[in-house]
C-alpha positions as CSV (number, residue, x, y, z in Angstrom):
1,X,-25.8,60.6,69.8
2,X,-23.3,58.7,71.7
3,X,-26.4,57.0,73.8
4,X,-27.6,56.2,70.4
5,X,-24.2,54.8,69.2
6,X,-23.5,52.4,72.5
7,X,-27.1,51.1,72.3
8,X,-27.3,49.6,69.1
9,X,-23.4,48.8,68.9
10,X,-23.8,46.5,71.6
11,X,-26.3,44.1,70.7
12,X,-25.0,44.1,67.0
13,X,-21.5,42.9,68.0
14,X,-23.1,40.3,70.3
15,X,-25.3,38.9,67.3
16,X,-22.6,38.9,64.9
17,X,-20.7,36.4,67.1
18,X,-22.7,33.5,66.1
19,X,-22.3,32.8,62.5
20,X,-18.3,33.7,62.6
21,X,-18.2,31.2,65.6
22,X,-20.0,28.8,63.5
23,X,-17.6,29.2,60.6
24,X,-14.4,28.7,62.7
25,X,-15.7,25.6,63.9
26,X,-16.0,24.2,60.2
27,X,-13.0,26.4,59.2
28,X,-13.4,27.0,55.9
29,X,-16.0,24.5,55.1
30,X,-18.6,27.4,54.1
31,X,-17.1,30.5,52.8
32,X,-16.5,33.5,54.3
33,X,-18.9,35.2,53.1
34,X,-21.9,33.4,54.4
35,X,-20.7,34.3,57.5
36,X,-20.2,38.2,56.8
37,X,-24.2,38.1,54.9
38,X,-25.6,36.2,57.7
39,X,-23.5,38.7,60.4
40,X,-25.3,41.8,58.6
41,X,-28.9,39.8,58.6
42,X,-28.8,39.0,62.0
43,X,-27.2,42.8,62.8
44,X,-30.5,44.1,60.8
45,X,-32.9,41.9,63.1
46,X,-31.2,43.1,66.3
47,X,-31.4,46.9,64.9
48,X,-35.3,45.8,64.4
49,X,-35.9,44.4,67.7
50,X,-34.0,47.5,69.9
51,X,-36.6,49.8,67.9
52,X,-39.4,48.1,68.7
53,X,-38.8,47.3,72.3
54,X,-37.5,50.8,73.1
55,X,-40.5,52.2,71.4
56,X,-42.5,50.1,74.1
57,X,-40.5,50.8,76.7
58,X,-40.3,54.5,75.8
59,X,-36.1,54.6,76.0
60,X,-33.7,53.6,73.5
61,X,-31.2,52.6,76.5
62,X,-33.8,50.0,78.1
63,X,-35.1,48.3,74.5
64,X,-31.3,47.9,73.7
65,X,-30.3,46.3,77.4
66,X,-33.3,44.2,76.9
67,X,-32.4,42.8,73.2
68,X,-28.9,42.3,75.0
69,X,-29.7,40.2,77.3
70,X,-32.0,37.9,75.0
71,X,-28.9,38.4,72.4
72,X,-26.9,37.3,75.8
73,X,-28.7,33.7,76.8
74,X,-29.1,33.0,73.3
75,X,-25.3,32.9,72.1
76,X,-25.0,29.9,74.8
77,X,-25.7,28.0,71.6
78,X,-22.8,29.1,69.4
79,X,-19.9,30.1,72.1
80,X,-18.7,28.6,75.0
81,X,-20.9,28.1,78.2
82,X,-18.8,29.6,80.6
83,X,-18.1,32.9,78.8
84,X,-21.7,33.4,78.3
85,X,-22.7,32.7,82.2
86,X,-19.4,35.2,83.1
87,X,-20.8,38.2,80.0
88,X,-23.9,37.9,82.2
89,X,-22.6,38.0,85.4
90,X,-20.7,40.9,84.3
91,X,-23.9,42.6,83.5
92,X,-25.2,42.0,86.5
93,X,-22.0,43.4,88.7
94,X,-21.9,46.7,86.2
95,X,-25.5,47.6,87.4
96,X,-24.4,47.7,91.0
97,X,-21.9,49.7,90.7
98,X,-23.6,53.7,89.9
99,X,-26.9,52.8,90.2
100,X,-28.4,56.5,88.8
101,X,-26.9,56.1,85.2
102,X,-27.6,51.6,84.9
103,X,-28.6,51.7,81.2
104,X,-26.1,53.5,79.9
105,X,-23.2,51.9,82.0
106,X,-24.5,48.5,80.4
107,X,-24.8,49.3,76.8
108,X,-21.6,51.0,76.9
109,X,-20.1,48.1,78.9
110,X,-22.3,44.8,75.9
111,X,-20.9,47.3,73.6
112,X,-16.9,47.0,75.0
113,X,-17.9,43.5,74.9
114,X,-19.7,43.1,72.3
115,X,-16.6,44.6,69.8
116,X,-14.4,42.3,72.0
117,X,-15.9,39.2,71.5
118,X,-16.6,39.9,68.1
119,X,-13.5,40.7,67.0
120,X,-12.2,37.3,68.5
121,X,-14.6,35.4,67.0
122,X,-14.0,37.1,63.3
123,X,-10.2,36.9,63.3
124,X,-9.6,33.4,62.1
125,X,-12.0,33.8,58.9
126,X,-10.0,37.2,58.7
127,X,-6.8,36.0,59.1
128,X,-7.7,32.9,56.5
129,X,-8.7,35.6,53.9
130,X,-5.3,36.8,54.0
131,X,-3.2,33.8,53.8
132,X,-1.0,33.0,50.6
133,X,-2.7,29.7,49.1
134,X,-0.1,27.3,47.5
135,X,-0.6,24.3,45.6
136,X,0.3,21.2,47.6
137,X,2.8,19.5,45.9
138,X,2.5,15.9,44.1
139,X,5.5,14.2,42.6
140,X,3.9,13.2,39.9
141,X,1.7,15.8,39.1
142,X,1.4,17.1,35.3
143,X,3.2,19.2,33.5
144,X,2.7,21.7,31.2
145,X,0.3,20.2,28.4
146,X,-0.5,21.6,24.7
147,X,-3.6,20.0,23.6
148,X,-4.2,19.9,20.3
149,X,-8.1,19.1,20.1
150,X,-10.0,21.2,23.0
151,X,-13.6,19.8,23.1
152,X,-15.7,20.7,26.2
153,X,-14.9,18.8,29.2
154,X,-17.8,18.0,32.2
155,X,-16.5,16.8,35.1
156,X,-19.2,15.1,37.6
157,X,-18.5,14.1,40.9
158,X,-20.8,11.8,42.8
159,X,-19.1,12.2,46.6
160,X,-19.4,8.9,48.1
161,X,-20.0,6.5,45.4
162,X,-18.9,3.2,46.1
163,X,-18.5,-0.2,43.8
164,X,-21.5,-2.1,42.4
165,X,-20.2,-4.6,44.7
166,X,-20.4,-2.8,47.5
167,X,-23.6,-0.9,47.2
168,X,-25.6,-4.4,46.6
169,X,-24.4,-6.6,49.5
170,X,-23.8,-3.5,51.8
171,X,-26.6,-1.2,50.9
172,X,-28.9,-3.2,49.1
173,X,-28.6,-0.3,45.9
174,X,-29.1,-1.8,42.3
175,X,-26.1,0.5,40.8
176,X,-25.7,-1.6,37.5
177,X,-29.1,-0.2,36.4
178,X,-27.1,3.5,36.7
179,X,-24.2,2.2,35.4
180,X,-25.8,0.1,32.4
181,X,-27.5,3.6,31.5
182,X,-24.5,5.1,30.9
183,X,-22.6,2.5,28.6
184,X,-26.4,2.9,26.6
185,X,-25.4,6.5,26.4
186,X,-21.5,5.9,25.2
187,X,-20.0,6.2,28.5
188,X,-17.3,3.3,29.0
189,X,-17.5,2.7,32.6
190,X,-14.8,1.1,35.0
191,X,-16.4,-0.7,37.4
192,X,-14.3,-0.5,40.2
193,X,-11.6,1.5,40.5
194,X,-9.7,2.9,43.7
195,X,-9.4,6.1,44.9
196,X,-6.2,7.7,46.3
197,X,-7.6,9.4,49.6
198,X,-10.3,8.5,52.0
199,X,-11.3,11.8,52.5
200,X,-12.7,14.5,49.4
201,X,-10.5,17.1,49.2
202,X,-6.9,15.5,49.2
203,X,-8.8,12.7,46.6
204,X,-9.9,15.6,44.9
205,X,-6.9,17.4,44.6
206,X,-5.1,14.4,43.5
207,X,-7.0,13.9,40.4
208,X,-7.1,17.3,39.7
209,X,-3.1,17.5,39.7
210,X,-2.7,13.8,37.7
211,X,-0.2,13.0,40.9
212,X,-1.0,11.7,44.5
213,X,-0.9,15.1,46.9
214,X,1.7,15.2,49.7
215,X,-0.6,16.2,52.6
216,X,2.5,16.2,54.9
217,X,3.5,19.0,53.3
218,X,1.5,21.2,55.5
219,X,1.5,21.2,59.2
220,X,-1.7,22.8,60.0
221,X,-4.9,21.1,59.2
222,X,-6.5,23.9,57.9
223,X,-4.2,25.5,56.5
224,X,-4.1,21.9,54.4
225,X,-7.8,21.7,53.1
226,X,-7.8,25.3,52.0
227,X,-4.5,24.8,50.4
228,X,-6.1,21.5,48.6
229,X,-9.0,23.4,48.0
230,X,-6.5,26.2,46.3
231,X,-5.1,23.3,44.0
232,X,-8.3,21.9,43.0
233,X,-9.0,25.3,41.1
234,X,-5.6,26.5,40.4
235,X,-3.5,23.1,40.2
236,X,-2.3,21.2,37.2
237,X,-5.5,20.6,35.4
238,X,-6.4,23.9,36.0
239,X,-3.2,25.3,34.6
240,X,-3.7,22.7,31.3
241,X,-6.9,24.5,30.9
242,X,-6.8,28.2,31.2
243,X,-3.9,27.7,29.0
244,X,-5.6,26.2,26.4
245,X,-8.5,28.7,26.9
246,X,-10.9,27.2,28.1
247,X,-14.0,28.9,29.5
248,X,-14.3,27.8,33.2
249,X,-17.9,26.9,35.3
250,X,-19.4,25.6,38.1
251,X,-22.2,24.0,40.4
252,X,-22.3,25.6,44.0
253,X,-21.7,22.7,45.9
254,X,-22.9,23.4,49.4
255,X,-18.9,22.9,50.7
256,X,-16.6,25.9,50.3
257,X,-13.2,24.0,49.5
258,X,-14.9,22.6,46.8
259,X,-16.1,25.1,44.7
260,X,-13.6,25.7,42.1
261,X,-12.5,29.7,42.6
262,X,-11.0,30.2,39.0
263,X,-14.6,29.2,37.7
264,X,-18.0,31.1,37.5
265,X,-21.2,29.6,39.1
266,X,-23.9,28.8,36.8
267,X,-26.7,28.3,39.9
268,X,-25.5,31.0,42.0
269,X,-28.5,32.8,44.3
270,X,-28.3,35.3,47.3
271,X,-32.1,34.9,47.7
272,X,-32.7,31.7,50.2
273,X,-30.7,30.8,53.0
274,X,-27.4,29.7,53.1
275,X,-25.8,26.6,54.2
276,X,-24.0,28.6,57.3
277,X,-27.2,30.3,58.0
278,X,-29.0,27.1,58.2
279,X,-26.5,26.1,60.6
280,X,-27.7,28.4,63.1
281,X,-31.2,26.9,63.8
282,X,-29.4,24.4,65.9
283,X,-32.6,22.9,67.4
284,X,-34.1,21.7,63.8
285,X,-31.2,20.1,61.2
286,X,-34.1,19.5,59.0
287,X,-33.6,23.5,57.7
288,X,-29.9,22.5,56.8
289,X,-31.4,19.4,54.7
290,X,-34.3,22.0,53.1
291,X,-31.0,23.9,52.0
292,X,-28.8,21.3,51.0
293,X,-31.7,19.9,49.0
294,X,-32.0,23.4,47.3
295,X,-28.1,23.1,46.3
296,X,-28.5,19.6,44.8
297,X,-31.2,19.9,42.7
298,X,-30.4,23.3,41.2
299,X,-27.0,21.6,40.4
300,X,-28.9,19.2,38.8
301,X,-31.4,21.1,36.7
302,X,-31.0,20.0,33.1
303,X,-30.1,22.5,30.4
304,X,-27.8,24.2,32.5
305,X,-25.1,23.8,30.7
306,X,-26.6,25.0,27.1
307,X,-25.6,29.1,27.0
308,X,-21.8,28.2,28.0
309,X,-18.8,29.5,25.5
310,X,-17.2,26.3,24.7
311,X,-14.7,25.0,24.9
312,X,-15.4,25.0,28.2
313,X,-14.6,23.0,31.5
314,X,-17.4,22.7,34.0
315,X,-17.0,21.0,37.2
316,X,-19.5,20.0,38.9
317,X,-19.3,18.3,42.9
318,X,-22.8,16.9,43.9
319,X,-22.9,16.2,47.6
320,X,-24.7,13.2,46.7
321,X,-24.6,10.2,48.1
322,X,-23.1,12.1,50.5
323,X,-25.2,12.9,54.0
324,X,-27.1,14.6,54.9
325,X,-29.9,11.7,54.0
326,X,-32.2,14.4,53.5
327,X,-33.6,13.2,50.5
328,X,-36.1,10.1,49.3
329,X,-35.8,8.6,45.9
330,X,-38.0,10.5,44.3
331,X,-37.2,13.8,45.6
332,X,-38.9,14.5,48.3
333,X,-37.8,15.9,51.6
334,X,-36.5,13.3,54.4
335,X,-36.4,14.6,57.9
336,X,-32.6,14.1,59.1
337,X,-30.8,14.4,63.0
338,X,-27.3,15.4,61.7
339,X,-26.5,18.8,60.2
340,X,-23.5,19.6,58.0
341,X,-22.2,17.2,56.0
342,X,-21.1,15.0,59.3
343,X,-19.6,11.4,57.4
344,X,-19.1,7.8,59.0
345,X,-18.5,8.0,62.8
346,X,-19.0,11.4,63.0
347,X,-22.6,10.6,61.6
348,X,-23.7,7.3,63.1
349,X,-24.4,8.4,66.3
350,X,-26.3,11.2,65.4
351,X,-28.7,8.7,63.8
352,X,-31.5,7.3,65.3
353,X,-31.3,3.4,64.0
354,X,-27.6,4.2,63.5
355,X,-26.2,2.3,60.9
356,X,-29.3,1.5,59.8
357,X,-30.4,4.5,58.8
358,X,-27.2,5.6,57.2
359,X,-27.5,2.4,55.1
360,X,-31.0,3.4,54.0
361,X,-31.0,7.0,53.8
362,X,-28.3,6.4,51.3
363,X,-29.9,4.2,49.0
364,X,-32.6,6.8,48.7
365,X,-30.1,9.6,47.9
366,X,-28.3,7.5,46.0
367,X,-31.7,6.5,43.6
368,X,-32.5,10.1,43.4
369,X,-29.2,11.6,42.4
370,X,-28.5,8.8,39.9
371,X,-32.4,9.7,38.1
372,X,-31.6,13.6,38.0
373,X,-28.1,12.7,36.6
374,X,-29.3,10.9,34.1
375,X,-31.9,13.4,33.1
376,X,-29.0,16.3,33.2
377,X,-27.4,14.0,30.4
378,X,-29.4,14.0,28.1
379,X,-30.1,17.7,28.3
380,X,-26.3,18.3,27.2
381,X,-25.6,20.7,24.6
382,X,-24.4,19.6,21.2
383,X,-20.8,20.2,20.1
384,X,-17.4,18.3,20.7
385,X,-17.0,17.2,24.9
386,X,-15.7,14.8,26.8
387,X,-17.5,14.0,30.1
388,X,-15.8,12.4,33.2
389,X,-17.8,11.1,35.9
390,X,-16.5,9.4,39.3
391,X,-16.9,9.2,43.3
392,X,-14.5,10.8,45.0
393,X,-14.4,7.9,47.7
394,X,-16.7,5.1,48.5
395,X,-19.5,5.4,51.6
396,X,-18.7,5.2,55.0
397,X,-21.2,3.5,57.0
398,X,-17.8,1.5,58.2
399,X,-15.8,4.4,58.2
400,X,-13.9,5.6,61.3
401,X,-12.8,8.7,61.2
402,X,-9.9,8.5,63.5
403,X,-8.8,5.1,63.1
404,X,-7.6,2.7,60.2
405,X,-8.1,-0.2,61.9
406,X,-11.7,0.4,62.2
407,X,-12.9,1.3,58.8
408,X,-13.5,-1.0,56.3
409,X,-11.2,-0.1,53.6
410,X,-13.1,-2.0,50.6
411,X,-16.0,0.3,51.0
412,X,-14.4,3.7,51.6
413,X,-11.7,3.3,48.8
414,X,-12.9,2.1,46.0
415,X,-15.4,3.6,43.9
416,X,-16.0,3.8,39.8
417,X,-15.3,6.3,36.8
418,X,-17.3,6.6,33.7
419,X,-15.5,8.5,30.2
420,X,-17.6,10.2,27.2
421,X,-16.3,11.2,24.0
422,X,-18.2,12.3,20.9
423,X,-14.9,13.7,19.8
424,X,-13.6,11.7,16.5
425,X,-10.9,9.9,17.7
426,X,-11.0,10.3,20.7
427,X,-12.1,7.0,22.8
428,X,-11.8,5.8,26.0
429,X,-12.4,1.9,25.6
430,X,-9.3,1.1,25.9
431,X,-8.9,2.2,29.9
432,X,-11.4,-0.9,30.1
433,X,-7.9,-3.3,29.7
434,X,-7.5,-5.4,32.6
435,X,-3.8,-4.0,32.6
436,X,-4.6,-0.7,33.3
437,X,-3.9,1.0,36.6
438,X,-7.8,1.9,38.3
439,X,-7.2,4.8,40.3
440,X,-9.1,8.0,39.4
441,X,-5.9,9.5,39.8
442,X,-5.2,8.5,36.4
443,X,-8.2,10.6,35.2
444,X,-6.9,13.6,33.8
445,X,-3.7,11.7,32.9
446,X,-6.0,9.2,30.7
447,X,-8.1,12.6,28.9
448,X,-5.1,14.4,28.7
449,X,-2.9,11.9,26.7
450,X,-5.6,11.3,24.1
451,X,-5.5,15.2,23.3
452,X,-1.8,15.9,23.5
453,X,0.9,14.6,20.7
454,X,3.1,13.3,24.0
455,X,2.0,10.3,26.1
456,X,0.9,10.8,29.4
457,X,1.6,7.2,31.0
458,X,-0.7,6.2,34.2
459,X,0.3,6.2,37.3
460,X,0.3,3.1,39.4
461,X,-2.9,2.7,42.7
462,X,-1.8,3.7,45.2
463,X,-4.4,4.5,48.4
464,X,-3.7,6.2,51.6
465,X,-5.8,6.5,54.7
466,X,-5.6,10.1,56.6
467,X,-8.0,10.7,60.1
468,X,-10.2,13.9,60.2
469,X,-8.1,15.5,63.4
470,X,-4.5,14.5,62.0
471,X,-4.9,14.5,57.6
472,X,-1.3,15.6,57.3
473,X,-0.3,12.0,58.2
474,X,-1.2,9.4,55.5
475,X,-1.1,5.5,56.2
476,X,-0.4,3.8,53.2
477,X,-3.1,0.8,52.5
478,X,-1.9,-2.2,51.1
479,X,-4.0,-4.5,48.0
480,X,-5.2,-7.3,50.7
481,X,-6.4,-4.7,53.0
482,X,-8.7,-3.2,50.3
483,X,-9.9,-6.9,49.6
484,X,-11.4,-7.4,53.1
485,X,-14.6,-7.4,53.7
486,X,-16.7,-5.1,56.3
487,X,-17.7,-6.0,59.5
């Protein structure tokens, strides 16, 4: 029994490594448990392969050394080259040393190992489902809110959307056709408006709190964008909401920190593979865009929304125009060379033409998220709602992700918002006056002061640039620099 146990513990523990190295590289970006299903898939294949082998080889301890050693070269993918090279040479010192009882001395020695590494590599997903999330603070966040009409509210995010201005001369992209067919449907639509972050989740969290987040109010990166993550689904808005009663749903987005933990998934699915599990074929990023795709278009199926209690608030992040550029226009697969959701000079030189193809691949996604959209629309169920759409930030084919002097402000911080109301009463032209502040911070603070007696006044723009290695330290970004033009 003990031969039994050693055998198969080794080469289980050595399999599980990958994915939980793969999620502490993204920290947080996928959640947790992607990791833990795709640990116990690969565990089950590993299991598979030490029966069939020892069944060939006619000894449990010979199949299992053998699946440990394949297990052994292939994790020089997914952990770090020289601990692979000294696991191996390990191996190979164990084995000289009694030579009569070499099988058993090296499963019992992959499976010391094995738990070791293992253990190492599951910690900080372990130690990140035991933190205490806090909202991160805003100064001007909202305040306890009674509304007193409570129509449904849809919240759509396009991540990445930039200006009409922008997408023409930049991408060559015809957005006023997208734009124009949402005034046609009732939407008033602000054209340009800024955006408080360059990056989604503090922009995110900002809107969803009515007040610009202090990122500096963390000092660990990660610790940050799970914590902004946290106050997207249990910030101010949130608060407002579950309050009021209101039912709470969701669209998996493909990007753990997005998807709002307070609210139940309408698209959820265990069958297929998962976005982290994708991530392991690293020699074909075409399997992550064949998942990604999945995500986006079951989001976007319409008539999703039609069995929901209302009132009810259902938020919805598309990853879309966002890379991966791993869809055409109409729908159709595109083969891509980055994997994950890599963005502006983390993407470019991953690209063949690079900016080139980001330009284009984004037009593409662009057309085909816009059509679905659209589609979704008019598929909403009856009944009172208000429906806010928006980008989160503009592109980023001139964004640099570690320096403000070489991104092109005008394209990553600005964007637009669109407002629905079939509720009597309750209109949004008004947010079309030239006086009004633009930022989509002012989002909640616009829908929320048409439905409560008090006045919710909007907040002055306001943008800040934050790098991807540093986000706890915002630059502020003056008016001129969001005025010139990219280069």
């Amino acid at each position: 029994m003990r031969t039994l146990f050693f055998a198969l513990i080794g080469p289980v523990s050595l399999i599980a490594i990958a994915p939980f190295t793969i999620w502490t590289y993204y920290n947080g970006m996928y959640p947790a448990w992607q990791a833990v299903r795709a640990s116990l898939l690969l565990g089950m294949v590993a299991l598979l392969a030490v029966g069939l082998l020892s069944y060939a080889a006619r000894s449990i301890s010979k199949g299992s050394l053998a699946v440990t050693l394949i297990i052994s070269g292939l994790l020089i993918f997914y952990i770090n080259v020289a601990v692979v090279c000294m696991l191996i040479g390990a191996f190979g010192l164990v084995a000289c040393i009694d030579r009569i009882h070499t099988y058993r001395n090296l499963n019992i020695f992959a499976s010391i190992m094995g738990v070791t590494l293992f253990s190492g590599a599951m910690w900080p997903a372990l130690q990140s489902s035991f933190e205490n999330r806090q909202i991160v603070p805003s100064e001007n966040a909202l305040g306890r809110i009674e509304l007193l009409q409570k129509p449904s509210i849809i919240h759509v995010v396009l991540d990445g959307y930039g200006t009409s201005d922008i997408l023409s001369n930049i991408y060559n992209h015809d957005s006023e056709r997208f734009l124009t067919a949402l005034e046609q449907r009732g939407f008033v639509v602000i054209r340009r408006a800024t955006t408080p972050y360059n990056q989604t989740l503090p922009a995110m969290a900002s809107v969803l709190s009515g007040g610009v987040v202090d990122v500096g109010s963390r000092e660990n990166q990660h610790v940050l964008r799970r914590d902004l993550g946290h106050t997207m689904s249990n910030g101010p808005v949130a608060s407002v909401l579950r309050d009021a009663g209101y039912t709470f749903t969701r669209n998996n987005s493909g990007y753990g920190h997005l998807d709002h933990s307070q609210a139940t998934s309408i698209d959820a699915s265990w069958f297929g593979l998962t976005e982290l599990e994708a991530m392991l074929f690293k020699g074909n990023p075409d399997v992550f865009g064949q998942v990604h795709n999945t995500t986006l278009k079951a989001s976007l199926e319409p008539g999703l929304l039609n069995n929901i209690e209302a009132p009810f608030f259902h938020y919805q992040h598309l990853l879309a125009p966002h890379p991966p550029f791993s869809l055409n226009a109409d729908g159709s697969a595109r083969p891509i060379t980055t994997r994950s959701y890599l963005d502006g000079s983390h993407a470019l030189p991953l690209l063949r033409n690079g900016r080139a193809d980001y330009i284009e691949g984004y037009r593409q996604k662009a057309l085909f998220v816009e059509n679905a959209l659209l589609r979704q629309i008019d598929a909403y169920p009856e009944g009172p709602k208000i429906v806010l759409i928006q980008g989160d930030h503009g592109p980023g084919a001139f964004l640099n992700q570690d320096s403000a002097g070489h991104t092109c402000m005008a394209e990553r911080l600005q964007t637009f918002m669109a407002f629905y109301s079939n509720v009597p009463n309750i209109s949004f032209d008004g947010l079309l006056d030239a006086e009004q502040p633009r930022s989509t911070v002012n989002a909640y603070r616009a829908i929320f002061d048409r439905l409560t007696a008090d006045e919710i006044p909007s907040l002055a723009d306001q943008s800040y640039y934050v790098t991807w290695t540093e986000p706890t330290k915002a630059m502020a970004v003056t008016s001129p620099e969001l005025m010139v033009e990219c280069e």
